[in-house]
Rosetta silent file (secondary structure, phi, psi, omega in degrees, C-alpha in Angstrom):
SEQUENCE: XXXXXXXXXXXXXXXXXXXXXXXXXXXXXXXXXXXXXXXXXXXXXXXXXXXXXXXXXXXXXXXXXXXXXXXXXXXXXXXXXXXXXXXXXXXXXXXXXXXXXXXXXXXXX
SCORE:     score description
SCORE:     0.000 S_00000001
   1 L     0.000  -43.249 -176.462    0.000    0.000    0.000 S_00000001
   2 L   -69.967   -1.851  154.876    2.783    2.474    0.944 S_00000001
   3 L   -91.776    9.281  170.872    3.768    2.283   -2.658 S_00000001
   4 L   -91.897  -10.490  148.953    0.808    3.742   -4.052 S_00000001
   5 L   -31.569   83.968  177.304    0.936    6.586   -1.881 S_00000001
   6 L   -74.647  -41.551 -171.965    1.700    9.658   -3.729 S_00000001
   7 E  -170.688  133.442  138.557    1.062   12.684   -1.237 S_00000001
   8 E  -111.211  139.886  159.932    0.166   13.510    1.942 S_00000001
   9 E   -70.551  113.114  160.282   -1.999   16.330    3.387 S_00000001
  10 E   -79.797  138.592 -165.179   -1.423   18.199    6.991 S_00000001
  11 E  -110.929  126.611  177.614   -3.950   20.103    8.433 S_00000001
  12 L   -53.356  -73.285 -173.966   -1.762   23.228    9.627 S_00000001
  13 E   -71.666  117.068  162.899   -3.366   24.020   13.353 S_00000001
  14 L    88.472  -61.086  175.378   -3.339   21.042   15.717 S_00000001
  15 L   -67.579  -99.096 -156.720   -1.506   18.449   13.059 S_00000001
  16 L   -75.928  -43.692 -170.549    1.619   19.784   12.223 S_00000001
  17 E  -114.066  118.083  173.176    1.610   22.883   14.256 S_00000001
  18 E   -97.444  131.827 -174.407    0.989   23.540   18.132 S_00000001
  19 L   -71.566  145.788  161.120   -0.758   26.950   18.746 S_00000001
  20 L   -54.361  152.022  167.070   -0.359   28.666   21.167 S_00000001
  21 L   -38.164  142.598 -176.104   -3.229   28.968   23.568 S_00000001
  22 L   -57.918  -31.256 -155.326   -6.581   29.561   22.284 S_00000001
  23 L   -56.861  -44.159 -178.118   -8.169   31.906   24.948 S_00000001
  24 L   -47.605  -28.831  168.582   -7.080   34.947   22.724 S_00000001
  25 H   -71.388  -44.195 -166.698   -9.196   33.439   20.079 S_00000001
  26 H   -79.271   26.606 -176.958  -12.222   32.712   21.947 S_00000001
  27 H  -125.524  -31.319  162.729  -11.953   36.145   23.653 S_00000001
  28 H   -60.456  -24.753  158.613  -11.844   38.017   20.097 S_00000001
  29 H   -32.489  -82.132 -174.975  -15.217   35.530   19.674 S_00000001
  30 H   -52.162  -36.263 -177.024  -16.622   37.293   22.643 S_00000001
  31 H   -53.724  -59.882  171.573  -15.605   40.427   21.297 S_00000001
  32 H   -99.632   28.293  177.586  -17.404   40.389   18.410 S_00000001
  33 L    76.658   15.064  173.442  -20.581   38.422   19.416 S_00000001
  34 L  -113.441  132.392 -167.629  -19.617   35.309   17.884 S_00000001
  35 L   -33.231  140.740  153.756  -20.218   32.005   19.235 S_00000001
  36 L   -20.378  -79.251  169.849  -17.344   29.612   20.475 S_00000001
  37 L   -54.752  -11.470  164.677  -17.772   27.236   18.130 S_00000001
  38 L   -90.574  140.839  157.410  -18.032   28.954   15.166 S_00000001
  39 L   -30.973  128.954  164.419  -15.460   29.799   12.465 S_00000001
  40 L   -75.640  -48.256 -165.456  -14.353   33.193   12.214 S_00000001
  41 H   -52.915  -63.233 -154.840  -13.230   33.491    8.837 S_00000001
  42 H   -55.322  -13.032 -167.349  -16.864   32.576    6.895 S_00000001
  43 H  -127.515   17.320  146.432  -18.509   35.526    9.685 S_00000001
  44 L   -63.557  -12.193 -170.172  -15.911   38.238    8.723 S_00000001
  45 L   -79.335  -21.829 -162.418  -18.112   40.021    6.232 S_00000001
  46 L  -115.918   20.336  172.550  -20.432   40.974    8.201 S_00000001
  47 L  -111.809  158.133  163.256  -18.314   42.657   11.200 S_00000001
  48 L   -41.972  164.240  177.038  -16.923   45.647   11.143 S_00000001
  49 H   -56.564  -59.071 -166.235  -13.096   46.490    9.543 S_00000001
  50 H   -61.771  -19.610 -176.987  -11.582   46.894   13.072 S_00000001
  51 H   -75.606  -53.343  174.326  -12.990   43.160   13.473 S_00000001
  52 H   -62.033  -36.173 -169.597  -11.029   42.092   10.413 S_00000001
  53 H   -72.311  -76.250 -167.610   -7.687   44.218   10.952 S_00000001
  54 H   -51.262  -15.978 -160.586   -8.058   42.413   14.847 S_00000001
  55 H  -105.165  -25.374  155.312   -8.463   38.787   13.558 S_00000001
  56 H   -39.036  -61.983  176.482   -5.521   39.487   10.867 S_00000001
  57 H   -51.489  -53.810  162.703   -3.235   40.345   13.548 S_00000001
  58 H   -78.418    6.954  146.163   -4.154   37.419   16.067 S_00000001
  59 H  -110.575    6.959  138.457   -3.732   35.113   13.515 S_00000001
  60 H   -71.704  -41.822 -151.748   -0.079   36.538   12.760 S_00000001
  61 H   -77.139  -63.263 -175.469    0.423   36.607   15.968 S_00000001
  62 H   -33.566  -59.252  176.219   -0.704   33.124   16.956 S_00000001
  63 H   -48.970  -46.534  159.372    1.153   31.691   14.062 S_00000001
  64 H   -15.824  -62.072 -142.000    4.404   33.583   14.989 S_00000001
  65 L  -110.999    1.711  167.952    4.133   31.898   18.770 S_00000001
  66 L   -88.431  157.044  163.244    3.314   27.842   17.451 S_00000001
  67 E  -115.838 -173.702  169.874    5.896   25.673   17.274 S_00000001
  68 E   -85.297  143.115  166.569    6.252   22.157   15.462 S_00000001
  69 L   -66.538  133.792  173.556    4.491   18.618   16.912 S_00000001
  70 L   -44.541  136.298  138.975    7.318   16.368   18.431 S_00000001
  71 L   115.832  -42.279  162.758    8.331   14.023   15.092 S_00000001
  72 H    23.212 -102.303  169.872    7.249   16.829   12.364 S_00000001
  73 H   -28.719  -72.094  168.276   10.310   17.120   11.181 S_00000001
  74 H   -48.150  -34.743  174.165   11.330   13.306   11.090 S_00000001
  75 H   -58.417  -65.641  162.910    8.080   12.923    9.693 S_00000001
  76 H   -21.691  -67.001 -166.944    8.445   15.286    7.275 S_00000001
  77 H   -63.514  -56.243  169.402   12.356   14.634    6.169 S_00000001
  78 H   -31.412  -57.094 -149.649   11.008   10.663    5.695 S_00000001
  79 H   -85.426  -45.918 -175.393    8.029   11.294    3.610 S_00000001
  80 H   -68.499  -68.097 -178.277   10.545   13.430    1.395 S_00000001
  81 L   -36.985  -20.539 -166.669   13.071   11.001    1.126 S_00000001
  82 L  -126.608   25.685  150.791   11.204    8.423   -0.102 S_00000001
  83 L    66.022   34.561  165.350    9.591   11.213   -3.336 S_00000001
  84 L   -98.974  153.915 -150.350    6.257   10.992   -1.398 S_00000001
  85 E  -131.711  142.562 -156.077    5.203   14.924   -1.803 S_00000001
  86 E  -111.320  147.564  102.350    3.482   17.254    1.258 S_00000001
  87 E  -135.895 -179.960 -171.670    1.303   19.904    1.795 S_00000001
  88 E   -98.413  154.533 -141.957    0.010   21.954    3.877 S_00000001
  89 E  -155.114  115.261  146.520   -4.150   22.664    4.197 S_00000001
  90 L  -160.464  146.164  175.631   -5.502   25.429    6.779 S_00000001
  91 L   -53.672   -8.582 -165.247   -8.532   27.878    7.135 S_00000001
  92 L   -72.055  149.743  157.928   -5.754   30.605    7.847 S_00000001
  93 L   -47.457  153.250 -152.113   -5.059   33.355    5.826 S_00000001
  94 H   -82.234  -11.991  159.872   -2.272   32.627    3.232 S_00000001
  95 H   -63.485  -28.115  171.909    0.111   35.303    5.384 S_00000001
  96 H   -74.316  -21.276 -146.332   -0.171   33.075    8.266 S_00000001
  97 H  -132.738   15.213  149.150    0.413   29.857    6.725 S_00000001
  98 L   -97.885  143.915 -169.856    2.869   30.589    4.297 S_00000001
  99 L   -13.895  145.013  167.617    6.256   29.208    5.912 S_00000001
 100 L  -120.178  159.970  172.635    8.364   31.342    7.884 S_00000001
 101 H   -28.288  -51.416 -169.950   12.278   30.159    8.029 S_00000001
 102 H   -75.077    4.327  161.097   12.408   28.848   11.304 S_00000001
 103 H  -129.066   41.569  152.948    9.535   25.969   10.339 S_00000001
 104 L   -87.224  161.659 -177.172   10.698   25.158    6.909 S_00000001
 105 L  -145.540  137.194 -165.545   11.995   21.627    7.265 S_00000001
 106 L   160.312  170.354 -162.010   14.050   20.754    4.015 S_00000001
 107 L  -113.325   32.770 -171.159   17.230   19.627    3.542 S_00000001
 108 L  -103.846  -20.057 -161.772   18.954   23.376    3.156 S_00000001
 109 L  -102.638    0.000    0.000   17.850   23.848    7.499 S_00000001
């Protein structure tokens, strides 16, 4: 089976990366009336600018402050080595989630 295996997909938040605590999410949530459980991004349109501008920032910021899940990296370097091909998947905005140096994993780090 593992030779038919072409690519795998990582879910950014929670898979590959651990965030920092949450409360800062759920407290922007609170901010702006919206339930716990719901997604921000699909209920940005209909908040104010300063709601969007704040939920940019605390999702730089969040991203900034995760680190990599223990084995990532070995996971990662493996997966390569053997021409199976990655990416990455997340609701974030494509400034948080494209790479920053210190969590590239490749074989240049």
């Amino acid at each position: 089976m593992n030779a038919d295996l072409q690519a795998v997909l990582f879910d950014m938040d929670g898979t590959i990366l651990a965030p920092e605590e949450h409360s800062s999410l759920l407290e922007f949530k609170a901010r702006w009336g919206l339930p716990a459980d719901q997604l921000v991004v699909p209920n940005l349109s209909r908040l104010p600018q300063a709601a969007y501008q704040g939920f940019i920032e605390l999702e730089s910021s969040l991203a900034q402050h995760s680190v990599l899940r223990p084995g990532v990296p070995e996971l990662l370097r493996r997966l390569t080595s053997r021409g199976i091909k990655t990416a990455l998947v997340t609701n974030n905005s494509t400034d948080s989630a494209v790479p920053s140096p210190r969590c590239t994993v490749s074989g240049s780090t």
